[in-house]
C-alpha positions in Angstrom: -25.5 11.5 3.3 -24.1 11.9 -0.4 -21.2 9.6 -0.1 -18.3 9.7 -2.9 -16.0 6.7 -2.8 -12.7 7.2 -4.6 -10.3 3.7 -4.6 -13.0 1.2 -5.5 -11.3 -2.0 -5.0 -12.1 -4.6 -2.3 -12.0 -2.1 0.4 -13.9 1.0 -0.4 -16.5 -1.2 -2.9 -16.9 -3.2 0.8 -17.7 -0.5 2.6 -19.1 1.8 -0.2 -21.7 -1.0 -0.6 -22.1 -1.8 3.1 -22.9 2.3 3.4 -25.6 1.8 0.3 -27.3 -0.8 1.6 -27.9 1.4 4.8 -29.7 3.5 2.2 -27.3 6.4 2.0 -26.6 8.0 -1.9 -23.3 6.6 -2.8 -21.4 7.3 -5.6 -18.2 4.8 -6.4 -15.8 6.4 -9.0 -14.6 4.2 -11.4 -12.1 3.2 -13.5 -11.3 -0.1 -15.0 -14.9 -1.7 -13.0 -16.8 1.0 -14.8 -18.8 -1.2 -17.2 -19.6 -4.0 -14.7 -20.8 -1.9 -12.1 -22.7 0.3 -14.2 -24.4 -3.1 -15.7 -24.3 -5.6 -12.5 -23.5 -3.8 -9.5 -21.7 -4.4 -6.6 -21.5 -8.3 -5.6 -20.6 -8.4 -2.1 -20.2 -12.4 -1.1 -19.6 -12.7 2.7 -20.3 -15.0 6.0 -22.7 -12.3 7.2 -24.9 -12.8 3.7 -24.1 -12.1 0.0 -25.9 -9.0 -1.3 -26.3 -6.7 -4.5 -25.7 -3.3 -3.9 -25.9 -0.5 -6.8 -24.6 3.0 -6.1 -24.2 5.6 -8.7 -21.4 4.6 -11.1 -19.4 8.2 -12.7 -15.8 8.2 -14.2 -15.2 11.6 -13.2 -15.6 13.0 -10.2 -17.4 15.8 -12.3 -20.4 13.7 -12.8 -20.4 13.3 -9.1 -20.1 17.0 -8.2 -19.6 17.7 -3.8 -20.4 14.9 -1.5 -20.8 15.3 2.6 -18.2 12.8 2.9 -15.3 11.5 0.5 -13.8 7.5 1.2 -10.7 7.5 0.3 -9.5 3.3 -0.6 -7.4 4.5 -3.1 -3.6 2.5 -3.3 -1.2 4.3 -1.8 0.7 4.3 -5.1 -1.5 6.4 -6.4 -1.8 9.0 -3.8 -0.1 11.1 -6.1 -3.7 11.2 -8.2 -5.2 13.4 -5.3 -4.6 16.3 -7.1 -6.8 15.2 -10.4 -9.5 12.7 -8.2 -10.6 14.7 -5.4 -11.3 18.4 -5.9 -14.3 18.0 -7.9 -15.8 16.3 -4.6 -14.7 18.5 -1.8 -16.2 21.5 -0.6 -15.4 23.2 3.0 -17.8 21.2 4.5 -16.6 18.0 2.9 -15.3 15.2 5.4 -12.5 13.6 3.5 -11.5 10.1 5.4 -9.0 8.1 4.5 -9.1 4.3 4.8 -5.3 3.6 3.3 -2.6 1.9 5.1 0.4 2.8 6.6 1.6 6.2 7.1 1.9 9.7 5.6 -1.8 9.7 3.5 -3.7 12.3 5.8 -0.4 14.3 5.5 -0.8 14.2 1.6 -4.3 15.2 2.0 -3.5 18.2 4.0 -1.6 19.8 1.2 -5.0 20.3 -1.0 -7.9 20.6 1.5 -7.9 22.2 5.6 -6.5 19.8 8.1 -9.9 20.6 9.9 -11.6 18.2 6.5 -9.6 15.4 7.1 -9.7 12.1 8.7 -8.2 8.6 9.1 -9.5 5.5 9.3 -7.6 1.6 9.7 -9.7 -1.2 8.5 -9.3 -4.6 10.1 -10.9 -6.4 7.5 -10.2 -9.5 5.1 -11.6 -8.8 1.9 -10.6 -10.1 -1.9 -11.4 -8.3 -4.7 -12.5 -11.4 -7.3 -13.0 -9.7 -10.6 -14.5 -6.2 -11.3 -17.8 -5.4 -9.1 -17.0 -8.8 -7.1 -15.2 -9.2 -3.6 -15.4 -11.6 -1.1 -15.4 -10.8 2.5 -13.7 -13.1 4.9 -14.3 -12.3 8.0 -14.1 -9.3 10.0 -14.5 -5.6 9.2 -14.2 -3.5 12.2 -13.3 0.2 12.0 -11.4 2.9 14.3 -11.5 6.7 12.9 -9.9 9.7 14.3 -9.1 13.0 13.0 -6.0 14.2 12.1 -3.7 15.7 14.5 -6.5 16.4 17.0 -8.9 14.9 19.1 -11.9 13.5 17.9 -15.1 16.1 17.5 -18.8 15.5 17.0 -18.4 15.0 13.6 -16.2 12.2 14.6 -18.5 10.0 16.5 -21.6 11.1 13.7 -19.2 9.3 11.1 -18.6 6.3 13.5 -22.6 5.8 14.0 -23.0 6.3 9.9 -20.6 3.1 9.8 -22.3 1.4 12.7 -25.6 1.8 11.2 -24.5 0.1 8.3 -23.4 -3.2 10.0 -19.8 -1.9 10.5 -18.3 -2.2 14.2 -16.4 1.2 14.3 -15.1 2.8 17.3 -12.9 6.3 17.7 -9.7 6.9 18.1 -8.5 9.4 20.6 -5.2 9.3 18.9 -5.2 8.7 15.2 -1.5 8.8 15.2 -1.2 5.3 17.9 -3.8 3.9 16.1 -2.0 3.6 12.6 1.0 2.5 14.5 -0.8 -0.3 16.1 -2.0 -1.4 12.7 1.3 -1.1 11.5 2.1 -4.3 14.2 0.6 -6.9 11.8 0.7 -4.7 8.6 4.4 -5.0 8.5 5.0 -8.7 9.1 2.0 -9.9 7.3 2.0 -7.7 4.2 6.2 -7.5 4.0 6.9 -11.0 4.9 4.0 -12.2 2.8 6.3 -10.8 -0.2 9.7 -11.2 0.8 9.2 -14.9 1.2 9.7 -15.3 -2.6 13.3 -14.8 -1.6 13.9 -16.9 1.3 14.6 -16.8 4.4 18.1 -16.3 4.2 17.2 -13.4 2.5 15.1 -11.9 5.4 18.2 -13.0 7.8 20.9 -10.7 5.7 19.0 -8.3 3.3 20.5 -9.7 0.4 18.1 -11.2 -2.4 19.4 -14.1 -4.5 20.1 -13.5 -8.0 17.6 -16.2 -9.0 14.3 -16.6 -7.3 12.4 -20.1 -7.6 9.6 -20.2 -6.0 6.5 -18.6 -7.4 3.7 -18.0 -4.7 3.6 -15.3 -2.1 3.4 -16.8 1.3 -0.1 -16.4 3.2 -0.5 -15.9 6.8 -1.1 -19.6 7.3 2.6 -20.6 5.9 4.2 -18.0 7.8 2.2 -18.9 11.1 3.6 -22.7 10.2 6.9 -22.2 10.2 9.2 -21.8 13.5 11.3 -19.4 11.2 8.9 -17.0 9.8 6.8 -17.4 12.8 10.1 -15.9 14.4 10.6 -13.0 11.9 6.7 -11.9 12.2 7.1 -11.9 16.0 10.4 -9.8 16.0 9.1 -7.4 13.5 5.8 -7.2 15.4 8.1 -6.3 18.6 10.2 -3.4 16.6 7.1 -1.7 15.6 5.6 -1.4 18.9 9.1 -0.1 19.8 9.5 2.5 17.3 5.7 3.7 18.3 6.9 3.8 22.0 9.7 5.8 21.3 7.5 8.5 19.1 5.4 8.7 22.2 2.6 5.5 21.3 2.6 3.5 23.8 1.5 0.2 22.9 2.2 -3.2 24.8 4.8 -6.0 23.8 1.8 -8.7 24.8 0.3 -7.2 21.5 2.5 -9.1 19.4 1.2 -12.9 20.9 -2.4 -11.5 20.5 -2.2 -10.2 16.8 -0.2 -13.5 15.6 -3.1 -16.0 17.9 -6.0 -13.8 16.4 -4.1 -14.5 12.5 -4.4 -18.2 13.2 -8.2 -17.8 13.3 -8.2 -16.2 9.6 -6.9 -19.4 7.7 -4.7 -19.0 4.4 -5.3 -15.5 4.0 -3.7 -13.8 1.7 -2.4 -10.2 2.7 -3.4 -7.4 -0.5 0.2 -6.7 -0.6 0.5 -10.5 -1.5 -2.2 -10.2 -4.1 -0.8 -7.3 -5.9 2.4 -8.0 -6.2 1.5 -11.1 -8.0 -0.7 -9.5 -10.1 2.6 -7.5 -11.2 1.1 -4.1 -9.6 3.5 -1.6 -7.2 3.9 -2.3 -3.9 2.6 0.0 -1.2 6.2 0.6 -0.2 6.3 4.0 0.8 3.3 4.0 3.6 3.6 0.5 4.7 7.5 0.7 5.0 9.5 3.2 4.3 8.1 6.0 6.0 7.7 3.5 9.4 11.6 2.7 8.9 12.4 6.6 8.4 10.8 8.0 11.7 11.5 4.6 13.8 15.0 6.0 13.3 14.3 9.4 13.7 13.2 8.5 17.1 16.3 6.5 17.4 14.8 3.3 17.4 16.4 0.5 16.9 14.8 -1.9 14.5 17.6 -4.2 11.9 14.8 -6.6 10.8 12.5 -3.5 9.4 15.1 -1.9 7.8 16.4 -5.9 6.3 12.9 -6.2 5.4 12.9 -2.8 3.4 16.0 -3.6 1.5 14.4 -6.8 0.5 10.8 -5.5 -0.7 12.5 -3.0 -2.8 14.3 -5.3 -4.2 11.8 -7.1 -5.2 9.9 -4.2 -6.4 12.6 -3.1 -8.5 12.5 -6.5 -10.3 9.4 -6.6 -11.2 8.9 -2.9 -12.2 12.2 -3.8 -14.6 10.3 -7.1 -15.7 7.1 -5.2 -16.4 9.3 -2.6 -18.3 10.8 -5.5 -20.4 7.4 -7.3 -21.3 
């Protein structure tokens, strides 16, 4: 297949490369990684075995005309570049699968191309993008795709063995939409917690953020697994997601919870992307990983207070360093 992978960061260079070395004609489109993949490659370093791979390098997605299927890793701050990044790709017969987190991206998709193109995918992966054309692969890397708003097709399960062929464990969804609310179980705590621990736990108790914030570092899963508190706070918002999914119609198990946080303790002092970025000074993925969640678990009249603490927090904090960034 002619593969076009737009987002190349840790994610879609993982699985962009992953899908090259299977021997399919990948094309990553590049920004800022331009130069070094064009010269070096991809440098995958993982537990399973380091590896070079070298797809086609382009700027534009002129240079890589229509693919048979579009991987989508972009942010989800910059799903407003859709618009500019993807038409030159997409044909009617173009798959177009998103890998993003959190909620809304398949619905942003659907305003440009036929719902029939489009797909959804959740990664449970832990990757770390090192320095342009290098990212390290932790552990894991399992996939589930679905389509969008209907049940899975053919095409569905050909895309599944495309990964699976690769190396990549991928399974389909029957019901895309349960799917990203599961993920949303440890996305939430993990990813928002991660963050909001720069401004305390009294913070995360009352939604208010301290004038003046200390401490410097992000906290990994390995801190917040250590701590009775936090440990506390990742449970309870791990039990108001799989509430809010219940009442939009996902049914998903409280014994979920016990089984994400015991499978997190395997992964060490990992460090969520949310973490990562928001150190780096870059957006956080607010509106799919939070907001949108928060909106329709009330919608549904869900009752979740720590989500919606968590929310005030993170944009906060957001705000801060958008005005710092502003001011530098």
């Amino acid at each position: 297949m002619k593969i076009g992978v737009v987002g190349c960061g840790a994610l879609g260079s993982f699985y962009g490369a992953k899908l090259w070395q299977a021997g399919h004609d990948v094309h990553f489109l590049l920004r800022s990684d331009y130069d070094a993949v064009r010269a070096h490659g991809v440098q995958i370093e993982s537990e399973d075995g380091n590896f070079t791979a070298r797809p086609q390098a382009a700027r534009t997605g002129e240079e890589i005309g229509v693919c048979d299927v579009v991987l989508i890793g972009l942010k989800t701050t910059a799903n407003s570049a859709f618009a500019e990044l993807l038409p030159p790709l997409v044909d009617g017969r173009t798959a177009v699968l998103t890998l993003q987190n959190g909620l809304g991206n398949e619905e942003a998709m659907a305003k440009l191309f036929s719902t029939e193109q489009i797909l959804g995918g959740l990664c449970f992966v832990c990757l770390n993008r090192i320095r342009p054309g290098l990212v390290r692969h932790l552990g894991h890397g399992f996939i589930v795709i679905g389509e969008f708003g209907r049940p899975p097709l053919p095409r569905t399960q050909t895309l599944a063995e495309m990964f699976q062929q690769a190396g990549v464990k991928c399974s389909v969804s029957e019901d895309l939409g349960r799917a990203h609310w599961e993920k949303l179980v440890w996305n939430v705590p993990f990813n928002g917690l991660g963050v909001a621990g720069l401004a305390g736990i009294d913070a995360m108790a009352t939604g208010v953020v301290p004038r003046q914030i200390t401490r410097r570092d992000c906290l990994a899963t390995d801190e917040l697994l250590g701590d009775p508190q936090w440990t506390e706070f990742v449970r309870g918002l791990m039990l108001e997601v799989i509430h809010a999914a219940g009442k939009l119609g996902h049914s998903l198990p409280d014994t979920l919870a016990d089984k994400m946080i015991e499978r997190t303790r395997t992964m060490g002092d990992y460090r969520a992307s949310t973490l990562i970025d928001f150190e780096r000074g870059q957006p956080l993925e607010l509106e799919s990983l939070f907001l949108e969640p928060l909106r329709q678990a009330e919608q549904a009249g869900a009752r979740v207070p720590l989500l919606k603490k968590l929310c005030v927090v993170l944009t906060e904090l957001d705000r801060r360093r958008a005005a710092a960034g502003s001011n530098a």
